[in-house]
CHARMM internal coordinates of N, CA and C (Angstrom, degrees):
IC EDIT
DIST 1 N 1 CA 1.4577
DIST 1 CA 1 C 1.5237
ANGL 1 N 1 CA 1 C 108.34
DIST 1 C 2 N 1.3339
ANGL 1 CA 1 C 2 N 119.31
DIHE 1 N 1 CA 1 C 2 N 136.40
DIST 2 N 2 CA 1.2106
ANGL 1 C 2 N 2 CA 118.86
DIHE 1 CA 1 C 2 N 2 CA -179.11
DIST 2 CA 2 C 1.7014
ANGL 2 N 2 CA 2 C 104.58
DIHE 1 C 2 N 2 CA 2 C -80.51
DIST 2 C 3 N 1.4570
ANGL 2 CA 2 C 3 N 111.27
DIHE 2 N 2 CA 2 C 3 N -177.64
DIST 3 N 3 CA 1.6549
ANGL 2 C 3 N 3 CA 122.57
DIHE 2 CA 2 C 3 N 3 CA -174.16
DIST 3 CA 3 C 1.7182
ANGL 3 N 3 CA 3 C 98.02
DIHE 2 C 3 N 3 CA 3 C -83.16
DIST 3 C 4 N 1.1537
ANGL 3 CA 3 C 4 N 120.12
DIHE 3 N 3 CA 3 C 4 N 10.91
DIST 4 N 4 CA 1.6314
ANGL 3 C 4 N 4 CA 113.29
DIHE 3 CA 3 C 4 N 4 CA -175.17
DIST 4 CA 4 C 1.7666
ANGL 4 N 4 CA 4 C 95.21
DIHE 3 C 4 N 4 CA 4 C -98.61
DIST 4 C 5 N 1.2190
ANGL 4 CA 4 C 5 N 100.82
DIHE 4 N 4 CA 4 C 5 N -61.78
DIST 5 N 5 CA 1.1966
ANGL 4 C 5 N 5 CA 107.79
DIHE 4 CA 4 C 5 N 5 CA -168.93
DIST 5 CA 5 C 1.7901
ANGL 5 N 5 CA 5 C 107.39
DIHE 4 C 5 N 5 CA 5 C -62.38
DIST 5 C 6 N 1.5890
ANGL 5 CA 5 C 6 N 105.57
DIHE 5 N 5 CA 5 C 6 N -30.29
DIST 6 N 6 CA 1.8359
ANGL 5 C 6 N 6 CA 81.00
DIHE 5 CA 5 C 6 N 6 CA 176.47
DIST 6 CA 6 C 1.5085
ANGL 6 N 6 CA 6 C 98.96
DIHE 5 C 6 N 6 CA 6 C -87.20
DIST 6 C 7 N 1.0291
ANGL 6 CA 6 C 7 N 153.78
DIHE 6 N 6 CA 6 C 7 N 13.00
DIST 7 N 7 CA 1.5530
ANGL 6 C 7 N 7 CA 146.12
DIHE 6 CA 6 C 7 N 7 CA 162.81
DIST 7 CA 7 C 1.6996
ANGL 7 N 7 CA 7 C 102.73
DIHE 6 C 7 N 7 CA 7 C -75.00
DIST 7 C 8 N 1.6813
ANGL 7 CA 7 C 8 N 109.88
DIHE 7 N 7 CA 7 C 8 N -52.19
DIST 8 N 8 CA 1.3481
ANGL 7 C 8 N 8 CA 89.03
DIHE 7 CA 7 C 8 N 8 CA 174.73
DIST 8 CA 8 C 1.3051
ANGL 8 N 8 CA 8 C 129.80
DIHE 7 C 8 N 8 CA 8 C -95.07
DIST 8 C 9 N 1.1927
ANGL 8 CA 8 C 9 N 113.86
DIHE 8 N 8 CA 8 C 9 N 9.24
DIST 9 N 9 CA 1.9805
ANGL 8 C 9 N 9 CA 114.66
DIHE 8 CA 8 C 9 N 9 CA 146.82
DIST 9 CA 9 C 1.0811
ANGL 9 N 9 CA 9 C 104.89
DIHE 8 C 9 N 9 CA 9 C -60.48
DIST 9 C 10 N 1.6559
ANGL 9 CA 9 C 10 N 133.83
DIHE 9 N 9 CA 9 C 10 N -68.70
DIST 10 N 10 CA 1.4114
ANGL 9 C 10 N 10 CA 127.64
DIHE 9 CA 9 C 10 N 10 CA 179.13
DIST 10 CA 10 C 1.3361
ANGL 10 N 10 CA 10 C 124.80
DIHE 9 C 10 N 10 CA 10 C -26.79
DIST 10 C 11 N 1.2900
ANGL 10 CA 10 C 11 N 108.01
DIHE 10 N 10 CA 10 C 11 N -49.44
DIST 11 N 11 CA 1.6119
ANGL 10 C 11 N 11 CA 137.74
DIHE 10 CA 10 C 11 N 11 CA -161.76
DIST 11 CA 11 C 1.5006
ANGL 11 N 11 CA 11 C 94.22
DIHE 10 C 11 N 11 CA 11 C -75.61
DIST 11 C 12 N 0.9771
ANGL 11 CA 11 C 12 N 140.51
DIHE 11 N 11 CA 11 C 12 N -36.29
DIST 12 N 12 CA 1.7354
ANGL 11 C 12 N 12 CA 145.82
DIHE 11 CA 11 C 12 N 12 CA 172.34
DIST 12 CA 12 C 1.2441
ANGL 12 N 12 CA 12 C 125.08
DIHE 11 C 12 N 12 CA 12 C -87.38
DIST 12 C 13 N 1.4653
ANGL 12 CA 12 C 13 N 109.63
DIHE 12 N 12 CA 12 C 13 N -19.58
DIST 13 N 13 CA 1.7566
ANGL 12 C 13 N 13 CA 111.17
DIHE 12 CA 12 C 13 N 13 CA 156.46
DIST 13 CA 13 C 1.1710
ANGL 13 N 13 CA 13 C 106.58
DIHE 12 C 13 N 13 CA 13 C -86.13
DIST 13 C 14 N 1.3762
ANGL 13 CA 13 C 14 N 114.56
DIHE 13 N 13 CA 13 C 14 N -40.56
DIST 14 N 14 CA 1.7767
ANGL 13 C 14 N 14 CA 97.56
DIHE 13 CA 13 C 14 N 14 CA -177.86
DIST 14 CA 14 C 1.0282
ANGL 14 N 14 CA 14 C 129.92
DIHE 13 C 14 N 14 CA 14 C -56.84
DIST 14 C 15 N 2.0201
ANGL 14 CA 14 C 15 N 124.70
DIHE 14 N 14 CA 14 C 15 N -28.77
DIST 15 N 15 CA 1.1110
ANGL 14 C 15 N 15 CA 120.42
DIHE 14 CA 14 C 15 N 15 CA 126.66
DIST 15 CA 15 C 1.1635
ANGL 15 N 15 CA 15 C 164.75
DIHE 14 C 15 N 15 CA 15 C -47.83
DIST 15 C 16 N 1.5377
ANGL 15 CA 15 C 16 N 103.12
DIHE 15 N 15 CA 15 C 16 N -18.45
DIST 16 N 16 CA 1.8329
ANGL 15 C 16 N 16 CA 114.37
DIHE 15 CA 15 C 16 N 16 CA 153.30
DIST 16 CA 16 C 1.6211
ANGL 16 N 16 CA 16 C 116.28
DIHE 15 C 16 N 16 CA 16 C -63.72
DIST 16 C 17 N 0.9946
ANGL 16 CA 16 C 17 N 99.75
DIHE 16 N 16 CA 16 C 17 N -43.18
DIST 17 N 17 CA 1.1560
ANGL 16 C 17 N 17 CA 114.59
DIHE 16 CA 16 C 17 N 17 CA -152.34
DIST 17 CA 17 C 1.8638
ANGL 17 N 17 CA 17 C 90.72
DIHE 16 C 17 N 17 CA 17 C -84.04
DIST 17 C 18 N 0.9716
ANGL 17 CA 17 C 18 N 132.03
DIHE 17 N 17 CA 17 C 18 N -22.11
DIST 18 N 18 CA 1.7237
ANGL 17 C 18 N 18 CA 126.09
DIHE 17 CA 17 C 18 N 18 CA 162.59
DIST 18 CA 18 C 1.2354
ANGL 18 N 18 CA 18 C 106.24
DIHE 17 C 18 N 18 CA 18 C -81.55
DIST 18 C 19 N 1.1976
ANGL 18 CA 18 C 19 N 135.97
DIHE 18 N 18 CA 18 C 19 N -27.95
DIST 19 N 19 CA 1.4218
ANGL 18 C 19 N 19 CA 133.31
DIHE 18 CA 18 C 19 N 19 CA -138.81
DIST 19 CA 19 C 1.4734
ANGL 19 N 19 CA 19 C 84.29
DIHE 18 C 19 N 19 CA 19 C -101.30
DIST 19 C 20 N 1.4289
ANGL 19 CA 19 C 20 N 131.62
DIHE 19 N 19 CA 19 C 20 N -25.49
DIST 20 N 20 CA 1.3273
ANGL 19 C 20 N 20 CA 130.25
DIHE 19 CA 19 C 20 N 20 CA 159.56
DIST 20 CA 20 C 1.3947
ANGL 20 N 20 CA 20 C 122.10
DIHE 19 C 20 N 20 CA 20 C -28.06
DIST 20 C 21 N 1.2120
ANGL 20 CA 20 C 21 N 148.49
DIHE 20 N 20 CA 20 C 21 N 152.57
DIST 21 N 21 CA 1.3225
ANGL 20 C 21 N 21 CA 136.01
DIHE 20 CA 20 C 21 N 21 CA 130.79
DIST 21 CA 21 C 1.8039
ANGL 21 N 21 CA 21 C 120.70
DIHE 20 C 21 N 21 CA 21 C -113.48
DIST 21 C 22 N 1.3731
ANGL 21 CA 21 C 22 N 78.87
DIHE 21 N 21 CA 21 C 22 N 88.99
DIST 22 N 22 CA 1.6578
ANGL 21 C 22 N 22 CA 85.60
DIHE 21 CA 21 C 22 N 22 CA -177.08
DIST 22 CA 22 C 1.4459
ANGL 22 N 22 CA 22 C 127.80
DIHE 21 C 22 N 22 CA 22 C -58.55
DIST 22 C 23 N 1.7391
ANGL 22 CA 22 C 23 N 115.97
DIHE 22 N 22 CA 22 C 23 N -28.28
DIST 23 N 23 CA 1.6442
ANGL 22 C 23 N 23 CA 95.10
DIHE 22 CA 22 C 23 N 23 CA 149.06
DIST 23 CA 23 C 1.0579
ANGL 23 N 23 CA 23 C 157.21
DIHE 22 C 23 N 23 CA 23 C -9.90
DIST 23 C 24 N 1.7824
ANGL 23 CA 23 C 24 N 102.04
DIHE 23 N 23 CA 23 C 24 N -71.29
DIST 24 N 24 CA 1.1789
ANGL 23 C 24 N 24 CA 111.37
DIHE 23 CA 23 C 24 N 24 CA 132.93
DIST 24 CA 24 C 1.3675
ANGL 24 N 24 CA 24 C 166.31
DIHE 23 C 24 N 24 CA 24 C 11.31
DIST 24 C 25 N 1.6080
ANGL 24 CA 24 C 25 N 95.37
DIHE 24 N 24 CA 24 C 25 N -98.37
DIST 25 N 25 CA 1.1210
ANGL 24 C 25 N 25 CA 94.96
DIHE 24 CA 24 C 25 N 25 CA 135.58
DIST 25 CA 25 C 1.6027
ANGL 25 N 25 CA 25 C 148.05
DIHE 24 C 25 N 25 CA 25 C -91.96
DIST 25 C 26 N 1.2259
ANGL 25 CA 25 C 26 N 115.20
DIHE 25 N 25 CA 25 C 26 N 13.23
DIST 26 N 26 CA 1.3544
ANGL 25 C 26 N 26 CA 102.46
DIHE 25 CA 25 C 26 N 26 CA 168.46
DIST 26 CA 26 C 1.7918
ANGL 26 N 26 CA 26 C 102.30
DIHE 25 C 26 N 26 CA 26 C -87.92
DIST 26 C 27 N 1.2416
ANGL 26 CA 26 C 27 N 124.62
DIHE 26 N 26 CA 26 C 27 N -29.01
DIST 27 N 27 CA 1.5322
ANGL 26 C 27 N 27 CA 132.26
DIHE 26 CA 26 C 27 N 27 CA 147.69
DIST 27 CA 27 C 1.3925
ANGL 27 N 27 CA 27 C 114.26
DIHE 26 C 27 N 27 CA 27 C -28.00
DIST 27 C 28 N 1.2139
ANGL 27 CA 27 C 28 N 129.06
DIHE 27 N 27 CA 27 C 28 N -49.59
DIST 28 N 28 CA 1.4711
ANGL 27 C 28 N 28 CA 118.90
DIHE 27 CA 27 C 28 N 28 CA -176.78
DIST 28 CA 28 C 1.9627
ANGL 28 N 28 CA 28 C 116.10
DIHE 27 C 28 N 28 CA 28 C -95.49
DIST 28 C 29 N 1.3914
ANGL 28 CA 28 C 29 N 91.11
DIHE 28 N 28 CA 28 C 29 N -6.17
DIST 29 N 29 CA 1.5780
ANGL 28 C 29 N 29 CA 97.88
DIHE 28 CA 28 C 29 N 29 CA 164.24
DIST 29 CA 29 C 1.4783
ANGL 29 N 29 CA 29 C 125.29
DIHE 28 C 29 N 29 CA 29 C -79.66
DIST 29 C 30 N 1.2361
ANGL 29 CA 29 C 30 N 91.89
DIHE 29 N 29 CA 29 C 30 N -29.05
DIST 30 N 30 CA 1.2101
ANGL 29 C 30 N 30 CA 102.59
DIHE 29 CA 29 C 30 N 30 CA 179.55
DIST 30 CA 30 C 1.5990
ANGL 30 N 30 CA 30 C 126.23
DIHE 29 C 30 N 30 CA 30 C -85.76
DIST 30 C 31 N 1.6853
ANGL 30 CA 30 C 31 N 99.72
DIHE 30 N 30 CA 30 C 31 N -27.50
DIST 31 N 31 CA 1.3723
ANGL 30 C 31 N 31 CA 111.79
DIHE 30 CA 30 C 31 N 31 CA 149.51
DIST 31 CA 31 C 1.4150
ANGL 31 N 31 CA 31 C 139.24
DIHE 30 C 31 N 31 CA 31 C -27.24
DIST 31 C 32 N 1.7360
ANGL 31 CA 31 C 32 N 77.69
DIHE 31 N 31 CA 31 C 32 N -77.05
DIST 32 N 32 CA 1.8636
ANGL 31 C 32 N 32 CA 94.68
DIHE 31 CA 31 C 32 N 32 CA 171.67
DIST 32 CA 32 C 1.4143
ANGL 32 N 32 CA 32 C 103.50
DIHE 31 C 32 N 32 CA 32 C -75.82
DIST 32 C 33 N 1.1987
ANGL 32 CA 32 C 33 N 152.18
DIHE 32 N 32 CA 32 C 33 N -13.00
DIST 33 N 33 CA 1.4975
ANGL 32 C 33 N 33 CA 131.28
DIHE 32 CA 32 C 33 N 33 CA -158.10
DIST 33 CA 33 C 1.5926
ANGL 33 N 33 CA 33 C 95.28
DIHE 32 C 33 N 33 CA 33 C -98.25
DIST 33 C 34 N 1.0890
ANGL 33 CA 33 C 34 N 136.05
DIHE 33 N 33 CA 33 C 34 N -33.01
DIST 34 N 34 CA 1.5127
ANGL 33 C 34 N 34 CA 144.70
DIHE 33 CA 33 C 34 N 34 CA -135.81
DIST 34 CA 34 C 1.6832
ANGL 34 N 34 CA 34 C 87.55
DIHE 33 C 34 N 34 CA 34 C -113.07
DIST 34 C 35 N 1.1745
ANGL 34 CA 34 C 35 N 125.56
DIHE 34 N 34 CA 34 C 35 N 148.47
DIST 35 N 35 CA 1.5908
ANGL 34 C 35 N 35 CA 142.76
DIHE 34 CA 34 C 35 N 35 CA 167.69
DIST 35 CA 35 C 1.6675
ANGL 35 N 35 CA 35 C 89.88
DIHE 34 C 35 N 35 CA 35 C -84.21
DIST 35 C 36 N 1.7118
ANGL 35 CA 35 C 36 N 100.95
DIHE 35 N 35 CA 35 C 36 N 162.61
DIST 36 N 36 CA 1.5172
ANGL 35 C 36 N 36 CA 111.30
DIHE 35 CA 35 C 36 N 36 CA -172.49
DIST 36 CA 36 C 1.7053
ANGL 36 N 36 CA 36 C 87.11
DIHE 35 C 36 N 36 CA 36 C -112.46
DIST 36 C 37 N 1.1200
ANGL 36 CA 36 C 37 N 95.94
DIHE 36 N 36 CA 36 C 37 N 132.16
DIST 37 N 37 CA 1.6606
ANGL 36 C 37 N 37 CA 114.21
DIHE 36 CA 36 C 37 N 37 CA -177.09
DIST 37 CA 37 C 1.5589
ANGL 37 N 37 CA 37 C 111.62
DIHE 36 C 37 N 37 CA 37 C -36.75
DIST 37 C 38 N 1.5386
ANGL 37 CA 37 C 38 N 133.09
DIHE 37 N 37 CA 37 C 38 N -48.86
DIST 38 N 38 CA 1.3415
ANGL 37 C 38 N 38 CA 165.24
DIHE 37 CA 37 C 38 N 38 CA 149.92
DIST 38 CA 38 C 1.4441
ANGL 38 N 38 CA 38 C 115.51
DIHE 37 C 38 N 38 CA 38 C -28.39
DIST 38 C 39 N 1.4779
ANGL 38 CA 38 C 39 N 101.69
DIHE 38 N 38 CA 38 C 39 N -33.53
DIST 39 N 39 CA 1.8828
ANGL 38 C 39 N 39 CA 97.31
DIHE 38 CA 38 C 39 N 39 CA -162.84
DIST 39 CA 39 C 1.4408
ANGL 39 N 39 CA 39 C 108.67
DIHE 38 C 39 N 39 CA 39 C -104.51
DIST 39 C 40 N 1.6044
ANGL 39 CA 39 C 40 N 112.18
DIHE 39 N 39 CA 39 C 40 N 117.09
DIST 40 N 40 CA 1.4579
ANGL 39 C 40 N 40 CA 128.23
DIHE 39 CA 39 C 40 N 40 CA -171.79
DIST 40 CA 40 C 1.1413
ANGL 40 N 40 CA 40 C 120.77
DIHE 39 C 40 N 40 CA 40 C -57.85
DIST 40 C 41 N 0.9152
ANGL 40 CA 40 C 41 N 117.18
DIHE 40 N 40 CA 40 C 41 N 122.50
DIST 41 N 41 CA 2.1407
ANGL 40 C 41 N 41 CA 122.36
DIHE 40 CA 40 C 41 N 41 CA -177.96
DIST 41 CA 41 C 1.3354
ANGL 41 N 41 CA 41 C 93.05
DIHE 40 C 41 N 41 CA 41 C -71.96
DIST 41 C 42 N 1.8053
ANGL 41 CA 41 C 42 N 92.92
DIHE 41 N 41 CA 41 C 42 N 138.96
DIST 42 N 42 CA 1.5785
ANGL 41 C 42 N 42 CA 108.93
DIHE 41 CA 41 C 42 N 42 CA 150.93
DIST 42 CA 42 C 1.0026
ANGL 42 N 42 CA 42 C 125.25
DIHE 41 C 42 N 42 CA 42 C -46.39
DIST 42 C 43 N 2.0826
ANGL 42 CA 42 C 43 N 133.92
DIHE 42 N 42 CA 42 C 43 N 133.52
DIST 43 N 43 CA 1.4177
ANGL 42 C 43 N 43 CA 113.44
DIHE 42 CA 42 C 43 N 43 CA 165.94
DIST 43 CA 43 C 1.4169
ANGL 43 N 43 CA 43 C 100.44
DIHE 42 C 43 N 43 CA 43 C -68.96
DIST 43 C 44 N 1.5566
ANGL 43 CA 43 C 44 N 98.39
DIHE 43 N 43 CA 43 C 44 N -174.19
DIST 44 N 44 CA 1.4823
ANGL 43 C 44 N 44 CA 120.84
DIHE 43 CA 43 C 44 N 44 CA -128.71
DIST 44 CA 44 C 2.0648
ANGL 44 N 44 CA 44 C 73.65
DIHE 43 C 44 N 44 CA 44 C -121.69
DIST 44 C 45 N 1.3134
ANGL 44 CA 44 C 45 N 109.82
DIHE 44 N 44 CA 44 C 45 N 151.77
DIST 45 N 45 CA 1.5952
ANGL 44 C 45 N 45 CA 119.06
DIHE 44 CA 44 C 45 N 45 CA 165.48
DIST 45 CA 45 C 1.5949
ANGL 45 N 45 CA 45 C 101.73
DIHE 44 C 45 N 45 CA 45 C -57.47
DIST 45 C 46 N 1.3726
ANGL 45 CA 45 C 46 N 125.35
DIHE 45 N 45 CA 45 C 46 N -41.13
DIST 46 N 46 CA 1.9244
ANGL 45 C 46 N 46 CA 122.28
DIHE 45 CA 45 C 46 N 46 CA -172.17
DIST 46 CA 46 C 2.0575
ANGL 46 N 46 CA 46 C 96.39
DIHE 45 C 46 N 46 CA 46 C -57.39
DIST 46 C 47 N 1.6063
ANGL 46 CA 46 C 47 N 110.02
DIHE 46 N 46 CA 46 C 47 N -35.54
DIST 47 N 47 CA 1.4273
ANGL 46 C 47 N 47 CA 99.53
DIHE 46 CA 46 C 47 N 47 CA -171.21
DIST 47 CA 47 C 1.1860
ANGL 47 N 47 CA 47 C 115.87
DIHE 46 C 47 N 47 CA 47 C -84.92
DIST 47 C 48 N 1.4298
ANGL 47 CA 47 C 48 N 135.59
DIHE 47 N 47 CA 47 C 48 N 14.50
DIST 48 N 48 CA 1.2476
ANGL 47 C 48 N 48 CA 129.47
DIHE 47 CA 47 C 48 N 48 CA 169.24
DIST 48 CA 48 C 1.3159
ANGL 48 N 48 CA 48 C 127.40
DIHE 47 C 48 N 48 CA 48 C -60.92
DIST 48 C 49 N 1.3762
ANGL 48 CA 48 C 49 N 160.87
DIHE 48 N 48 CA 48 C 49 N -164.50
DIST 49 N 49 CA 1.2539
ANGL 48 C 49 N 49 CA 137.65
DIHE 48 CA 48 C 49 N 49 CA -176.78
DIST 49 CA 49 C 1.5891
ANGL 49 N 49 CA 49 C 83.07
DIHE 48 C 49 N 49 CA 49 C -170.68
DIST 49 C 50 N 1.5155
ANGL 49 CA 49 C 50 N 116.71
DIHE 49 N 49 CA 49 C 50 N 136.74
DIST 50 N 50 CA 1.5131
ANGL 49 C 50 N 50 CA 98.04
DIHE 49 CA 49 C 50 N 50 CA -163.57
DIST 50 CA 50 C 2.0331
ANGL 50 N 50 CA 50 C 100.62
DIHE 49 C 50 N 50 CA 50 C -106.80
DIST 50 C 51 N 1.6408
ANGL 50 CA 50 C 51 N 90.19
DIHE 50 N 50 CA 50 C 51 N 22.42
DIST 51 N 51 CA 1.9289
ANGL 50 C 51 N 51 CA 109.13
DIHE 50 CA 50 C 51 N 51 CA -174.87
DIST 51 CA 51 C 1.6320
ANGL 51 N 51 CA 51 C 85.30
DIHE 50 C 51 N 51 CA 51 C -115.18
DIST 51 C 52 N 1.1167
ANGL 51 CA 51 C 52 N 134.90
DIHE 51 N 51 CA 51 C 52 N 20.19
DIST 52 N 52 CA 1.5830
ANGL 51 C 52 N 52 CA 106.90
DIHE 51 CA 51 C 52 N 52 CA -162.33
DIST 52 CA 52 C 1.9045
ANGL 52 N 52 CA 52 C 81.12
DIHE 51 C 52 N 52 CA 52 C -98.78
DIST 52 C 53 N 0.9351
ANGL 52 CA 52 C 53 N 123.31
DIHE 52 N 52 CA 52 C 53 N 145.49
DIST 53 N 53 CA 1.3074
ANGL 52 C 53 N 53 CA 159.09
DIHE 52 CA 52 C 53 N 53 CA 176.76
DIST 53 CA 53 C 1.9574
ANGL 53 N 53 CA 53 C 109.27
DIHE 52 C 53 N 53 CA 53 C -73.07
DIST 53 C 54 N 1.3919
ANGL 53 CA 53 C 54 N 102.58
DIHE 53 N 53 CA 53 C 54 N 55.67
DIST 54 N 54 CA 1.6241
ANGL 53 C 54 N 54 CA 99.03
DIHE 53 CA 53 C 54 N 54 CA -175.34
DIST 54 CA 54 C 1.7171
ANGL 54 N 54 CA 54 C 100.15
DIHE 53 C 54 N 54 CA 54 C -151.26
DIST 54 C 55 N 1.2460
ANGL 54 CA 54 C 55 N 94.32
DIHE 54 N 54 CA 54 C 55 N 159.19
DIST 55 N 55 CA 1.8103
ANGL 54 C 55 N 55 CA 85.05
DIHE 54 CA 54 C 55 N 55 CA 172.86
DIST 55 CA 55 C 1.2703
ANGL 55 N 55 CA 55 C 114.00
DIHE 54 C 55 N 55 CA 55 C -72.73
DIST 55 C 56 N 1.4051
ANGL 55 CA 55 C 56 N 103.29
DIHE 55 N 55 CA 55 C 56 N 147.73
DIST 56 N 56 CA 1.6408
ANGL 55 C 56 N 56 CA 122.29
DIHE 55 CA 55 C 56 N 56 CA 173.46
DIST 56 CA 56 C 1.5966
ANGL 56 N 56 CA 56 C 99.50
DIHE 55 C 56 N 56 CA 56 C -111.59
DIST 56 C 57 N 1.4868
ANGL 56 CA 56 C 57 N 82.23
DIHE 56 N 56 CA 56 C 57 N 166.25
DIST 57 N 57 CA 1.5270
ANGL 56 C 57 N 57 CA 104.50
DIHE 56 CA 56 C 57 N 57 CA -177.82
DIST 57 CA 57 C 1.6831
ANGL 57 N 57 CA 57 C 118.97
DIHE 56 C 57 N 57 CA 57 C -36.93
DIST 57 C 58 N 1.6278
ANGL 57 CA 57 C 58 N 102.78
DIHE 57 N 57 CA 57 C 58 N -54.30
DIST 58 N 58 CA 1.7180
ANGL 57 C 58 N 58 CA 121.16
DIHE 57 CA 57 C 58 N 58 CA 171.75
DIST 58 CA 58 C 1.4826
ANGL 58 N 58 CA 58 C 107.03
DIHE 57 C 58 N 58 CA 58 C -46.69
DIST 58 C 59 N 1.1826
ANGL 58 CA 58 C 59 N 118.36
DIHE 58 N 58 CA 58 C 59 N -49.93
DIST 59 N 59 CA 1.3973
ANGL 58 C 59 N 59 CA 125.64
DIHE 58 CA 58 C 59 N 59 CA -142.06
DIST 59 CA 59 C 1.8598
ANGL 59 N 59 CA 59 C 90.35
DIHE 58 C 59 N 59 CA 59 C -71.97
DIST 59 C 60 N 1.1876
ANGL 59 CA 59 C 60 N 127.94
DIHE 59 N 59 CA 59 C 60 N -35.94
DIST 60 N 60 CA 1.4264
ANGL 59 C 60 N 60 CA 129.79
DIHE 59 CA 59 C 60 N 60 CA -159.71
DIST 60 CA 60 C 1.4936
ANGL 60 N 60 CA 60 C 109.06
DIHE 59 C 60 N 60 CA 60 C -65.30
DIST 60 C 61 N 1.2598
ANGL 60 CA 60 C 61 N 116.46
DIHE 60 N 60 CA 60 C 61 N 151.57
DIST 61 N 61 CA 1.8396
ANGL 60 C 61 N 61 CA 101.09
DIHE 60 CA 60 C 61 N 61 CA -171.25
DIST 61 CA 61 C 2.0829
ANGL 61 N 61 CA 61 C 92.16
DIHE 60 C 61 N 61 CA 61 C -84.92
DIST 61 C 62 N 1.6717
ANGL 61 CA 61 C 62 N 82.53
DIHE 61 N 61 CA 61 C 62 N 173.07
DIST 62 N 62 CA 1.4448
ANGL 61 C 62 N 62 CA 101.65
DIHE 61 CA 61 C 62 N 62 CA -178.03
DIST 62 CA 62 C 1.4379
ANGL 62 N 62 CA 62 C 124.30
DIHE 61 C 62 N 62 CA 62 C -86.65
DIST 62 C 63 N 1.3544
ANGL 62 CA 62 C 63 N 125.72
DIHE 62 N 62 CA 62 C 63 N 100.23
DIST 63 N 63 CA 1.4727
ANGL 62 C 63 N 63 CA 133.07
DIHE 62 CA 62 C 63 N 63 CA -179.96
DIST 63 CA 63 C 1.3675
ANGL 63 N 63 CA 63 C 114.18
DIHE 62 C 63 N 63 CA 63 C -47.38
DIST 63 C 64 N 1.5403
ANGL 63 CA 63 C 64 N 112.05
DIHE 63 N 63 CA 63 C 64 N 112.80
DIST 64 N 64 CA 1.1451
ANGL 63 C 64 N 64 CA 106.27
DIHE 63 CA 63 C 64 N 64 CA 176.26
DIST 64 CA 64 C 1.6147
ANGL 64 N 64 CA 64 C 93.67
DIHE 63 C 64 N 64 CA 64 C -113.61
DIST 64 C 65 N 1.7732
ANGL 64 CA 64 C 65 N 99.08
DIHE 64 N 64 CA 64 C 65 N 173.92
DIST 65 N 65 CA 1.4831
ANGL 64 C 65 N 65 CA 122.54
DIHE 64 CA 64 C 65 N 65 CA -156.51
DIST 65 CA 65 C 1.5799
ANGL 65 N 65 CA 65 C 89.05
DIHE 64 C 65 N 65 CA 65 C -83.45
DIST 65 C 66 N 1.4675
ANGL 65 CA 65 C 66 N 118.87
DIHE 65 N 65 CA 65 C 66 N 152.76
DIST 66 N 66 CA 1.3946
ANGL 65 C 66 N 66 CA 140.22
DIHE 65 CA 65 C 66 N 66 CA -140.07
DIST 66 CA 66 C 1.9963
ANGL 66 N 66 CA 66 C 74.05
DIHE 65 C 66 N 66 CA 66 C -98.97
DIST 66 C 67 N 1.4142
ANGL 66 CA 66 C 67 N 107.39
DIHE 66 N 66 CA 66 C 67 N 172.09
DIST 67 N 67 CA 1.9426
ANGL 66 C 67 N 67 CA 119.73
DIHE 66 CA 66 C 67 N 67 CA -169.81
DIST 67 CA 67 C 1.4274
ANGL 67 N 67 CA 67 C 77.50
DIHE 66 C 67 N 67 CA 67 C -118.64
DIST 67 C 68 N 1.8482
ANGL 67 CA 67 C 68 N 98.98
DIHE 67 N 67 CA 67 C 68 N 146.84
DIST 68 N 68 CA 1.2588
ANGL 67 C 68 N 68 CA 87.75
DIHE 67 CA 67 C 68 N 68 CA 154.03
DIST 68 CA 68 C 1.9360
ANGL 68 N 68 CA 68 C 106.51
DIHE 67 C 68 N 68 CA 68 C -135.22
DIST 68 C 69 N 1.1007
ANGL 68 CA 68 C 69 N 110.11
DIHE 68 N 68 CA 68 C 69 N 177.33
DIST 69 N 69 CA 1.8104
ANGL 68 C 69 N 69 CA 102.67
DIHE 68 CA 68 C 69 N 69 CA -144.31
DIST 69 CA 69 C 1.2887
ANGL 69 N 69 CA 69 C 121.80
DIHE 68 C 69 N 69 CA 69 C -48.99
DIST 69 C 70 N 1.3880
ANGL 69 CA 69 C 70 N 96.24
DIHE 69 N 69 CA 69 C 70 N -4.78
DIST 70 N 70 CA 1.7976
ANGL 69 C 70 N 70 CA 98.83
DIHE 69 CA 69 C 70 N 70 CA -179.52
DIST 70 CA 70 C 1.3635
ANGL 70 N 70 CA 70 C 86.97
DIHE 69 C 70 N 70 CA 70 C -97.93
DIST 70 C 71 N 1.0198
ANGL 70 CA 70 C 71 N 132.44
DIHE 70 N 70 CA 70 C 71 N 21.68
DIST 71 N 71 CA 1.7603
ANGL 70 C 71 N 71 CA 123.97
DIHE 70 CA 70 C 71 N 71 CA 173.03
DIST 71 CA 71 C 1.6691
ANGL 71 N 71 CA 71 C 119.72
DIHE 70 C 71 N 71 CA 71 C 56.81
DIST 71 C 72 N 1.6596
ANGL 71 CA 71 C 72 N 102.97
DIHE 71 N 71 CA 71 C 72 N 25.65
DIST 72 N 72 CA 1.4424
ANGL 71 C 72 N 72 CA 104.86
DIHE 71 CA 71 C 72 N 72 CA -166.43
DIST 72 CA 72 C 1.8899
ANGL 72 N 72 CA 72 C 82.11
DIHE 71 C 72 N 72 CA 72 C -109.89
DIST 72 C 73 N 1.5022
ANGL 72 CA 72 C 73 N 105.99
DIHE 72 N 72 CA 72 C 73 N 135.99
DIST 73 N 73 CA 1.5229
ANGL 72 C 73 N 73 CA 117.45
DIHE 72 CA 72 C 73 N 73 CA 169.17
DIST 73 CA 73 C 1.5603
ANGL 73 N 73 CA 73 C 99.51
DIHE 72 C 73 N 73 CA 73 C -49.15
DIST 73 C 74 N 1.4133
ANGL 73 CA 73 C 74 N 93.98
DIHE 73 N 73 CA 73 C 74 N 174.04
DIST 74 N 74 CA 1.3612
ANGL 73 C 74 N 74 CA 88.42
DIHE 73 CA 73 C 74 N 74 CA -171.28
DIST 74 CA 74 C 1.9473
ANGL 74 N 74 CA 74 C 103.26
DIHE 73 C 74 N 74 CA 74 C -111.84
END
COOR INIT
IC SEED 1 N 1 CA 1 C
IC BUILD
């Protein structure tokens, strides 16, 4: 490659690279990266209590596979 052509590669990132507005995005990184002050954490497996009075996994009935009109599972 001659010195023309890498000046105007240069010359076209330096314009990508303004034409950016990294505010922006460093604004929306920070968005998604950061928890929202408001939003309640999952308890933790140590806080389970194996007396706590709620359904467990066992307790839920067993999904069975949907009929279909010939009454053959599917």
């Amino acid at each position: 490659m001659t010195l023309t052509w890498l000046l105007l590669i240069a010359a076209v990132a330096l314009l990508v690279i303004g034409a950016l507005r990294w505010d922006l995005l460093v604004a929306r990184w920070r968005e998604l990266a950061t928890p929202r002050p408001g939003t309640p954490q999952a308890p933790s497996a140590v806080d389970h209590r194996a007396d706590h009075a709620g359904l467990h996994p066992h307790a839920a009935p067993v999904h069975k596979p949907a009929l279909r009109r010939s009454g053959r599972r599917h």
